[in-house]
C-alpha positions in Angstrom: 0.0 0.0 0.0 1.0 3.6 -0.3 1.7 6.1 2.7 -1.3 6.6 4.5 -3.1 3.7 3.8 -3.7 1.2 7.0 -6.2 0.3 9.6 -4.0 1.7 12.5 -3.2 5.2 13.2 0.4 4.5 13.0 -0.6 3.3 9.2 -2.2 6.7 9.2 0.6 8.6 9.7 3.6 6.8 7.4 5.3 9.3 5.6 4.7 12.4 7.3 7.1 14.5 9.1 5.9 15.5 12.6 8.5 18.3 12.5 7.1 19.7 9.7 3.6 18.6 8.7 0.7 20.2 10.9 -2.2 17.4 11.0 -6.0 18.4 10.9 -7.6 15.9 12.4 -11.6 14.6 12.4 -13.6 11.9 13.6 -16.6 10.3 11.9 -19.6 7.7 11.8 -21.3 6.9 9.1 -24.4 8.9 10.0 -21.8 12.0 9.4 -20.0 10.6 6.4 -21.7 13.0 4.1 -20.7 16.3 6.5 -16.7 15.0 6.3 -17.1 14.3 2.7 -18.1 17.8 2.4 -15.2 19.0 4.9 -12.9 17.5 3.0 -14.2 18.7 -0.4 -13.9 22.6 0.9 -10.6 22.3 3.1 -8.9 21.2 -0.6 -10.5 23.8 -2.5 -9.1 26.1 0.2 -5.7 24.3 -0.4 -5.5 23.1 3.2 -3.5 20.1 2.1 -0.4 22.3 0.6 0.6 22.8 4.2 -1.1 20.1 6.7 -2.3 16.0 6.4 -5.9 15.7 6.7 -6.7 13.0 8.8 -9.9 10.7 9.5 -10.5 9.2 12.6 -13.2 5.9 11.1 -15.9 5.4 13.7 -16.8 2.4 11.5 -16.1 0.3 8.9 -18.2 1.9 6.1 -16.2 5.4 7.1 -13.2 3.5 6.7 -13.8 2.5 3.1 -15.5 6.0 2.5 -12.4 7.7 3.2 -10.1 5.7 1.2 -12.3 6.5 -1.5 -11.7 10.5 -0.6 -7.8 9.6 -0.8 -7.1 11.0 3.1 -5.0 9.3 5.5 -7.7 7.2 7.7 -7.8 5.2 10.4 -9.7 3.0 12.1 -10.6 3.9 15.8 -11.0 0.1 16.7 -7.4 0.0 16.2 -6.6 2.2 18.8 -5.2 2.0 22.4 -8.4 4.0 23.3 -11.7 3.4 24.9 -13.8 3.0 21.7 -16.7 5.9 21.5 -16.9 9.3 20.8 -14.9 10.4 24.0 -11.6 8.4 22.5 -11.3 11.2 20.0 -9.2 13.0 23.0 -7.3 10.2 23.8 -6.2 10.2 20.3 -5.7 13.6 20.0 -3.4 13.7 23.0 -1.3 10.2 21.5 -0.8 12.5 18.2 0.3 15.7 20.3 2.2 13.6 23.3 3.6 10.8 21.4 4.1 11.6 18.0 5.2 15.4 18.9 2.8 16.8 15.4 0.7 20.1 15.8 -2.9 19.2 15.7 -5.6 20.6 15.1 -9.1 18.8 15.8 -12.3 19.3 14.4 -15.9 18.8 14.0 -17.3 18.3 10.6 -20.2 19.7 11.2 -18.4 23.2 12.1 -18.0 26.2 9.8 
């Protein structure tokens, strides 16, 4: 597979520098899959990706699939060291921040 491609978050992250490479960050389920489709369409017409990695936190398989399709980095929450839910998102956040050292910023996809 190519850089970014992987269940795990570790998978998600292959290739990128944490020195240099901001992340934006997002969680989804598939009842949202439309709203980061969406997010994703107007952060690359804004040209978010010529100076940070979008990356999608998959509440589900379908997401999962969905975002490969979208060509973001993606992984799947299941595959974290996290409690799985909507409250993992911080734990995650925090492993990106604390662990891998890479600025991040999180958000909603239902923000504006």
């Amino acid at each position: 597979g190519r850089a970014g491609e992987g269940d795990t978050l570790k998978d998600a992250l292959l290739g990128l520098d944490c020195d240099t490479t901001p992340m934006v960050v997002t969680f989804v389920n598939e009842d949202y899959a439309q709203f980061v489709e969406n997010w994703i369409v107007h952060a690359r017409m804004c040209g978010i990706e010529k100076s940070a990695a979008i990356v999608v936190g998959a509440m589900d398989a379908t997401v999962l699939q969905l975002a490969r399709k979208w060509n973001v980095r993606v992984f799947s929450m299941e595959h974290t060291n996290h409690s799985f839910g909507w409250g993992a998102q911080i734990g995650v956040v925090n492993e990106l921040i604390a662990t891998w050292r890479f600025s991040t910023l999180m958000c909603h996809v239902d923000m504006v």
